[in-house]
N, C-alpha and C positions, 0 to 999 in steps of 0.2 A: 504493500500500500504506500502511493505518496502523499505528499502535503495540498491537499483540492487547491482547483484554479481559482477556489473566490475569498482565500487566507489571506492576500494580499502579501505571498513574499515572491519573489523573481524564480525565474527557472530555472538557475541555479540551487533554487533553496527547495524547489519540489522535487530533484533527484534525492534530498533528505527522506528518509522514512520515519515516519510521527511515531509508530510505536517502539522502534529499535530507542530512540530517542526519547520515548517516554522510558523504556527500560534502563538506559542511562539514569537519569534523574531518580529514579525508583532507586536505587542502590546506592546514591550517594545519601536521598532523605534516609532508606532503613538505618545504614550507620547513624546518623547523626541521632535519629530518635531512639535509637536501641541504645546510645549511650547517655540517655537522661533517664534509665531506669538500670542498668545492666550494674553498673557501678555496685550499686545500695548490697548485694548479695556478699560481696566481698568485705563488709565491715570489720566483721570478727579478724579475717587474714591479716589484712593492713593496720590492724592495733598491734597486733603481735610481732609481725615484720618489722613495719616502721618506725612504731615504739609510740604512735597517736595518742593525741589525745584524747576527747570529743570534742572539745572546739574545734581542733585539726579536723577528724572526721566529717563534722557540718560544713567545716567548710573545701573540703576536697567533694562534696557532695555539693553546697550549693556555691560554688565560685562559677561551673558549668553552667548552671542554670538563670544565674545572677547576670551573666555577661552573656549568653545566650537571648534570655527576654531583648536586655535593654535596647539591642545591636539592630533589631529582624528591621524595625520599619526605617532606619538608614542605611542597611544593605538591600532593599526593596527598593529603595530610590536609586542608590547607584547602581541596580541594575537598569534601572531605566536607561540612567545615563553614560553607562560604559559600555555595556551588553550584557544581558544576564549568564553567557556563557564563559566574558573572560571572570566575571565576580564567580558563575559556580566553579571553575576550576582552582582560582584563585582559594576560594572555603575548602575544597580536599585537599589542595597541596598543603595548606595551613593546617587542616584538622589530622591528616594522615599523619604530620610529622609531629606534631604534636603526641599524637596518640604512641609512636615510638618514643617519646621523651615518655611519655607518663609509666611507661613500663621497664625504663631502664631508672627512673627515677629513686634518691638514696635515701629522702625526709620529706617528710609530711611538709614543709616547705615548698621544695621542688615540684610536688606531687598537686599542691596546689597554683602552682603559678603555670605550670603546664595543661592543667584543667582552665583555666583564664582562657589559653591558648587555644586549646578547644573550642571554646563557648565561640570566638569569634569566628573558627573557622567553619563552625558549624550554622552563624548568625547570616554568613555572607552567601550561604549556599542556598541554606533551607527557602522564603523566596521567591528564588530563582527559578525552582520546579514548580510552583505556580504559574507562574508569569510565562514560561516557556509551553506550558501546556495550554495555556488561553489563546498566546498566539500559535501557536501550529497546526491545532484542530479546527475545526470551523464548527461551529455551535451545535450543529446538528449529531455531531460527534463526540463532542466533548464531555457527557458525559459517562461516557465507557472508558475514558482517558481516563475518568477523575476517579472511576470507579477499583482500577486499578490502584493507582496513587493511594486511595482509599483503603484498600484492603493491605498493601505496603504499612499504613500507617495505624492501622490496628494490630499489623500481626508483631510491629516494632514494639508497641505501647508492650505488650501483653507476653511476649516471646523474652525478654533482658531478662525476669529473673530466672527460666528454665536455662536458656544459654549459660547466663553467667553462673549458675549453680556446677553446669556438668565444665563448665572452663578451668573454675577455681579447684573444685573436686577432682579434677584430674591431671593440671596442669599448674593451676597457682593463679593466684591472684593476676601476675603479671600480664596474663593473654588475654584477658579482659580490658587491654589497650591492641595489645597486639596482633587482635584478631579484626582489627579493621584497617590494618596495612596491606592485607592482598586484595580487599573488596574496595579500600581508595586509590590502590595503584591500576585495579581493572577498572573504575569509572573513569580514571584520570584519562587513561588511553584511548578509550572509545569515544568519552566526550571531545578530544581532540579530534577526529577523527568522522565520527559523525553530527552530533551536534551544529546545528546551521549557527551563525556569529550572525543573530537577529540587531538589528539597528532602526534608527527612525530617522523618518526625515526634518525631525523639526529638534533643536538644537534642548538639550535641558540643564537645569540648571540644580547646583548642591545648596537648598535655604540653610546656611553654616551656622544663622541663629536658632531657627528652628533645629534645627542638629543638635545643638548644645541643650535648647532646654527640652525637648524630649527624651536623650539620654540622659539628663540629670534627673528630669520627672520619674520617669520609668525605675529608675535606679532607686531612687529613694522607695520609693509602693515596694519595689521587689525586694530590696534590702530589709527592709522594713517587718514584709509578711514572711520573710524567710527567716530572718533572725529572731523574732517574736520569742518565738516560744521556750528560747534556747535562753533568753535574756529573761524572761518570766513577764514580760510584756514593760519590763520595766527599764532601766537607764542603760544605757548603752556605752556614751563616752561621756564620762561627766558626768554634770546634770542631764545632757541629752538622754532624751527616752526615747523607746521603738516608737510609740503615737506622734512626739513631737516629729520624727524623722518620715514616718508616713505623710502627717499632716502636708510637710514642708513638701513631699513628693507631690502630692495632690494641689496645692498650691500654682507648684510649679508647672505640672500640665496644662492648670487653667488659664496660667501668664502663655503657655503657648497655643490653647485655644482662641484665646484670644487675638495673637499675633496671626494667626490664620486668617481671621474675619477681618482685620483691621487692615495690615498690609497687605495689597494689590497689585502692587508695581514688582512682582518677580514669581515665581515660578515658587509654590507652598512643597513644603516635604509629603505633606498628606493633603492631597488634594479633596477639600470639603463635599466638595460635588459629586464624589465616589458614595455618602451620605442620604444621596437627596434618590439614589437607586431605593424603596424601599425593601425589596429583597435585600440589595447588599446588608444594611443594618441591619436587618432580621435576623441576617446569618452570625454575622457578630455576636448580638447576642448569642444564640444558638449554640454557636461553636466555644464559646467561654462556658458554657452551662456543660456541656458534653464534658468538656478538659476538669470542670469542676467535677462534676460527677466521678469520671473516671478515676482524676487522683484520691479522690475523698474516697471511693469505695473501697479502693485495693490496698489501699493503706492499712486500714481495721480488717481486711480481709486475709492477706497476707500473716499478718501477725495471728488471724484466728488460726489459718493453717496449720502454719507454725507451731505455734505455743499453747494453744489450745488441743489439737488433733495429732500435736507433733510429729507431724511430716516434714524431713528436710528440706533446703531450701530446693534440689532436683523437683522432689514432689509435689510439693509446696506450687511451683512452675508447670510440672506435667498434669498437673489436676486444671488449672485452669486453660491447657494447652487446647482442647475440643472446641474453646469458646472460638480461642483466634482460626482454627481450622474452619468451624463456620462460618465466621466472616469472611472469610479469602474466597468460599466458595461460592458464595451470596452476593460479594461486590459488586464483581462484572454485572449481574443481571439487575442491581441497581444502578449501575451507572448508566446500560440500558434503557431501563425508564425514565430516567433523568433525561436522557436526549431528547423524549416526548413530549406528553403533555401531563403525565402522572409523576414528575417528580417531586411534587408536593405532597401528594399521598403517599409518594413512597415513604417521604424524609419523617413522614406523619407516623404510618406504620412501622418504620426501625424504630423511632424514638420512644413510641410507644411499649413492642414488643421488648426492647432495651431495660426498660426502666420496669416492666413487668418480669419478666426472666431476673433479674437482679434483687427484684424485690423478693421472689420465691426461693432465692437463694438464702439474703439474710434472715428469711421467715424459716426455712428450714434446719438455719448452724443452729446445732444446742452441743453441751459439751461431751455430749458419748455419740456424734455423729459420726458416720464415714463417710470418707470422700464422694463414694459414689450417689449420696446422699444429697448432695450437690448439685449431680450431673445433669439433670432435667433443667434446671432454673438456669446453669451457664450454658446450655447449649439454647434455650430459648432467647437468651440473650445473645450469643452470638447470632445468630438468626439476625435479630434487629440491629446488630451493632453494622452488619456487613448492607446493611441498607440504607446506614446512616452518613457515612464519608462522602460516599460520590455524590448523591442529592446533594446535602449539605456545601461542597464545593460549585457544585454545576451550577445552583442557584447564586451563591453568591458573585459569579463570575461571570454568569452568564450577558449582563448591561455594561461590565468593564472595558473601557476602551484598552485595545494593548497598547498603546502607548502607555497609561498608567496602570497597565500590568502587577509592572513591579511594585508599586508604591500600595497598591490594592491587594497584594499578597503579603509585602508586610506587615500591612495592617491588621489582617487575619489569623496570620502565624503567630501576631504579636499581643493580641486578646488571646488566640489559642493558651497562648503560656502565661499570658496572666490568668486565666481562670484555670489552668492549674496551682500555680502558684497560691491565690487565694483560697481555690479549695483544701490543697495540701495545709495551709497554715488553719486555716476554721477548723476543716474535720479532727486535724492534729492536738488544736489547743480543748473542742468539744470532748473531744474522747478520752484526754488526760482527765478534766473535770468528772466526767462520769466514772471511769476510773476510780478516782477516788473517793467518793460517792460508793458504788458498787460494791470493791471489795472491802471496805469496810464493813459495810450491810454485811455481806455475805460471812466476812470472818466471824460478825457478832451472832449469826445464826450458827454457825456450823460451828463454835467455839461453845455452846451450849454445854456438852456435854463431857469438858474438859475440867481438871480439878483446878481450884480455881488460881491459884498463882499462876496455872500453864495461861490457862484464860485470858489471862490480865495481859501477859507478855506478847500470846496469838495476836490477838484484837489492837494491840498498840503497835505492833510489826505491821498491820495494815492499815490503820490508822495516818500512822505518819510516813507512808510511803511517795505521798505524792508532793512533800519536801524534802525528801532523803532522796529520792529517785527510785527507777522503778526499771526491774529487768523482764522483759519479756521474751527472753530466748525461747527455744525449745524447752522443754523440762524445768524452766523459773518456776515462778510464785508470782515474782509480782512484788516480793517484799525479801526483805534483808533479814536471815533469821539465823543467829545466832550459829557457829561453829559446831557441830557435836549433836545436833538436834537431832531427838528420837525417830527413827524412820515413820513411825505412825504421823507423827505429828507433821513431819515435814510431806509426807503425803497427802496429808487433810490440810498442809497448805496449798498444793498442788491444787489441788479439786476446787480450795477455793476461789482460787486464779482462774481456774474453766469457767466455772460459774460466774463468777461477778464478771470476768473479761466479758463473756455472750453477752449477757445483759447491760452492758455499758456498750457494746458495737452494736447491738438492735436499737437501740435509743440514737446512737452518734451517727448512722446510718440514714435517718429518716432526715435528717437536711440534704444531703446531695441526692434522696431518692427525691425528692419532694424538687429540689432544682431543675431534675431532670425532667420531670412530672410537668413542673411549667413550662420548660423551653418545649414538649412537645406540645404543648398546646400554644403557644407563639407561632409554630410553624403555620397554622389557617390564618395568619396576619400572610402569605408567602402569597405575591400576587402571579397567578397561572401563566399570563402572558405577558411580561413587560414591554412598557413599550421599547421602539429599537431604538439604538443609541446609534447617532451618528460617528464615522471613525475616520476621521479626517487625515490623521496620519498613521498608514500602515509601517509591518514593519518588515524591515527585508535586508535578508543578508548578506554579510557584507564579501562580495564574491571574489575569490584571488585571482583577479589579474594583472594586467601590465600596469594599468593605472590604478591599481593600491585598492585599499579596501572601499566602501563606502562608509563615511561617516555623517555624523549629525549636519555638517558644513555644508555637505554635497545636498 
C-alpha cells in the first residue's frame, strides 16, 4: 500500500508505504512507554546493588516521568518546525544511548541523571508518531492506523511489569535499560530509510516565551503531584510546600494562557484554535481520564497481586497478560470503525465495557482469591480497552490540520501524562489514608482474641504504621513487628494485611472507577460528523535531489 493521491505529499513521498512506517513509529512509542512502567519491578534489585535510598528510588522513578510530561508539547512544536522525522530520530538516538548509560550506571546518582536523559529522548519522539500518522493516512484511513498505534500503546502500559519481572529474574536489573538498544538501533535504521522527511510550506516559528513558561508550568503541577506524597504533602525546600509549588505551577500556566489570547503578532506554541475543534477537547479530557484510571487502578492492583495473593512480580504481570492480548486483538477492528461513522459508539462501548470489566475485577479481589478469579472481569476489560485507543485518537485528530500536527499531539500526549500523573499521586495519597484507616480496624478485630499485653502491642504495630511506614512486599504485614515474633502471631498479622489491604483498595478504587465512569459518558458530547477543516498548507517531503531538500523557505 502507498501514501493516496489526496494526502497532499509529492510523488516522491507516495513511493513511502504508510504502514511499514507506521511500524516504525510503533517500536520506537513501545520503548518509550514500556519504560515508564518496566522500571518500578526492579526496586528491590537497585537498593541492594546501588546501595538507594528511597528518595534515590523516587527519584530514578520519577526524574523519567518528571522530564518526560514537561518536554511532549515543545517537542510537538519542533516537530512542526524541523520535521517530525529529524526530532523522532533525534529522541532514539538520545533515549537508546541513554538507556546504555542507565545500565552501565555505578550510583543512584548516575542512574538518575541518565533517566533525565531518557525522559527527553523519549519527550522528543513520542509526538512525533502522532503527527506523522495524521499526515500520511488520509482520514478515511486513519483510523486503522491509530488502531494499531492503539493497541502498541496498551500492550506497553500493561506488558513493563511481566517483561521486566522475567528481565531482572533472569538476567539482572541491568537489561531492563539494555533491552531497548536493539529495538532503538532497529527503529533508528528503518526510520532513516523509510520514513518520508514531511515538511510544510509555510515557515514556523519556536514562541521561546511560551516555551519557558509552559515548561516551568508543567514542571511545577508534575513536580508537585509526584513528590507529594513522598514529602507528606508538606515542605519541600524550606518553608516551600508541595501546594505552595503546585499552586505557583498552576499560576504559571495561566500567565501562559493568557499570553496565548493576548499576543497575536507570532506564531503560539499551542495553537488555541486546535480548542475551538469540539471533539479535539473532548478527547482531552477523555484521554486524561483513561491515563487516570489506568494509573490509579494498577497501582492498588499490583500491590493486591503481590502482597495480598502473593504472586511474584513474573505473575503478578502474566495474570494481567490476557487483558493486553485482548486489546491487541480488538484494536485493529476499532480502528476500523473509527474510519466510519460509528467511532463514537465504538469509543462509547470500550469505555464503557473498560470500566465494567475492571469494576468486576475489584468486586471480585477478596483475600483467599485466585488469580483465575480474576480472569472474567480483565478479559472483559480488555475487550473494551482494545476499542478505546484508536476511537479515542481518530476523533481527536480527525479536524487537525497537519500543519499543527505536531503541536496537537503534544498537547495530547501531554494531558495523556498529566492524568496519569495526577491519578498516580490521588489514588497513591487515597489508599495510604485508607490504609491506615483499615488495618487498624482490622488489627483491633482480629486482635480480639489475643492475651492482652500481645493485644496492646498487635493493635499499636498497626496503628502507627502509616507514620512509621508501611511495607507491602510479598509476605509483609503492612507493619513493623518486633524481631522474634511468635509464628502465630506474625501470621494473624499477615491475614491482617489481606484483609484491611482489600478493603482499603475496594474503597480507593471507586474514584478512578467512577472517572472512568464519567469520561464515558462525555464521549455522547463526540460530534458524528465535524465539520471539515480547511488545510491550507500540506505537507511534503523533502525529496533528495540536486537542488537540496525542500524547506519551510521554499
Amino acid at each position: 500500500m502507498t501514501i493516496p493521491q489526496d494526502s497532499g505529499v509529492s510523488q516522491a513521498g507516495r513511493r513511502a508505504n504508510p504502514w511499514l512506517v507506521l511500524f516504525v513509529l510503533c517500536l520506537g512509542f513501545f520503548m518509550i512507554l514500556l519504560d515508564t512502567t518496566i522500571v518500578n519491578i526492579a526496586i528491590p534489585d537497585l537498593i541492594d546493588d546501588l546501595g538507594a535510598s528511597l528518595d534515590e528510588i523516587l527519584w530514578i522513578l520519577n526524574a523519567y516521568i518528571l522530564v518526560y510530561a514537561v518536554l511532549l508539547i515543545t517537542a510537538g512544536r519542533l516537530g512542526d518546525i524541523h520535521g517530525p522525522k529529524r526530532l523522532f530520530m533525534l529522541g532514539l538516538v538520545l533515549f537508546t544511548a541513554a538507556s546504555i548509560a542507565c545500565g552501565l550506571a555505578q550510583s543512584p546518582e548516575q542512574l538518575v541523571a541518565f533517566r533525565i536523559a531518557q525522559g527527553v529522548g523519549g519527550a522528543l519522539l513520542t509526538p512525533q508518531t502522532l503527527a506523522v500518522i495524521t499526515t500520511i493516512f488520509p482520514a478515511e484511513r486513519r483510523g486503522a492506523a491509530f488502531g494499531v498505534w492503539g493497541a502498541v500503546a496498551g500492550l506497553a502500559t500493561v506488558t513493563g511489569p511481566a517483561l521486566g519481572g522475567w528481565l531482572v529474574s533472569e538476567w539482572g536489573w541491568r537489561w531492563i535499560f539494555y533491552v531497548n538498544v536493539p529495538v532503538g538501533v532497529l527503529a533508528l535504521a528503518m526510520a532513516a530509510v523509510f520514513m518520508p522527511d514531511l515538511r510544510f510550506q509555510r515557515r514556523h516559528r519556536l514562541d521561546l516565551s511560551g516555551t519557558g513558561l509552559v515548561t516551568l508550568g508543567l514542571f511545577g503541577v508534575c513536580f508537585g503531584l509526584i513528590e507529594g506524597q513522598s514529602h507528606d504533602w508538606g515542605a519541600v525546600w524550606g518553608p516551600v510546600t508541595i501546594p505552595m509549588v503546585i499552586a505557583a505551577g498552576v499560576v504559571v500556566l495561566a500567565v501562559f494562557v493568557w499570553q496565548l489570547h493576548t499576543r497575536r503578532d507570532h506564531e503560539p506554541l499551542i495553537p488555541l484554535r486546535l480548542f475551538a475543534d469540539r471533539n479535539f477537547s473532548v478527547m482531552n479530557a477523555v484521554v486524561a481520564a483513561v491515563s487516570f484510571g489506568m494509573l490509579g487502578l494498577f497501582l492498588p492492583l499490583t500491590i493486591y497481586l503481590q502482597s495480598v495473593l502473593g504472586l511474584s512480580a513474573l505473575q503478578a504481570g502474566l495474570t494481567t497478560a490476557p487483558m493486553s492480548a485482548m486489546s491487541m486483538v480488538f484494536a485493529p477492528f476499532a480502528g476500523r470503525l473509527a474510519d466510519g461513522r460509528h467511532g463514537r459508539w465504538a469509543l462509547l462501548g470500550g469505555m464503557t465495557l473498560w470500566t465494567v470489566g475492571l469494576t468486576a475485577v475489584i468486586l471480585t479481589a477478596q483475600p483467599g482469591s485466585d488469580r483465575g478469579d480474576l480472569m472474567p472481569g480483565l478479559l472483559v476489560a480488555g475487550l473494551g480497552l482494545g476499542f478505546v485507543f484508536a476511537p479515542l485518537q481518530t476523533i481527536a485528530m480527525r479536524g487537525v490540520e497537519p500543519r499543527q500536527a505536531g503541536a496537537a499531539s503534544g498537547v495530547i500526549n501531554t494531558t495523556r501524562q498529566l492524568g496519569a500523573v495526577i491519578g498516580a499521586a490521588a489514588v497513591g495519597a487515597l489508599l495510604q489514608a485508607q490504609l491506615a484507616t483499615s488495618l487498624a480496624e482490622q488489627a483491633r478485630t482480629n486482635a480480639a482474641g489475643l492475651p492482652e499485653g500481645v493485644r496492646e502491642r498487635f493493635t499499636e504495630a498497626f496503628a502507627h504504621m502509616g507514620s512509621g511506614g508501611m511495607e507491602v512486599g510479598a509476605g509483609q504485614s503492612g507493619a513493623h513487628l518486633p524481631a522474634g515474633t511468635p509464628g502465630p502471631i506474625a501470621e494473624l498479622a499477615h491475614t491482617t494485611f489481606q484483609q484491611g489491604f482489600t478493603t482499603a483498595m475496594k474503597v480507593t478504587t471507586a474514584l478512578p472507577l467512577a472517572v472512568l465512569a464519567l469520561a464515558a459518558l462525555s464521549v455522547l458530547l463526540v460530534r458524528s460528523r465535524p465539520a471539515p477543516v480547511s488545510i491550507p498548507d500540506q505537507a511534503v517531503p523533502a525529496p533528495a535531489t540536486a537542488a537540496g531538500p525542500v524547506t519551510a523557505d521554499h
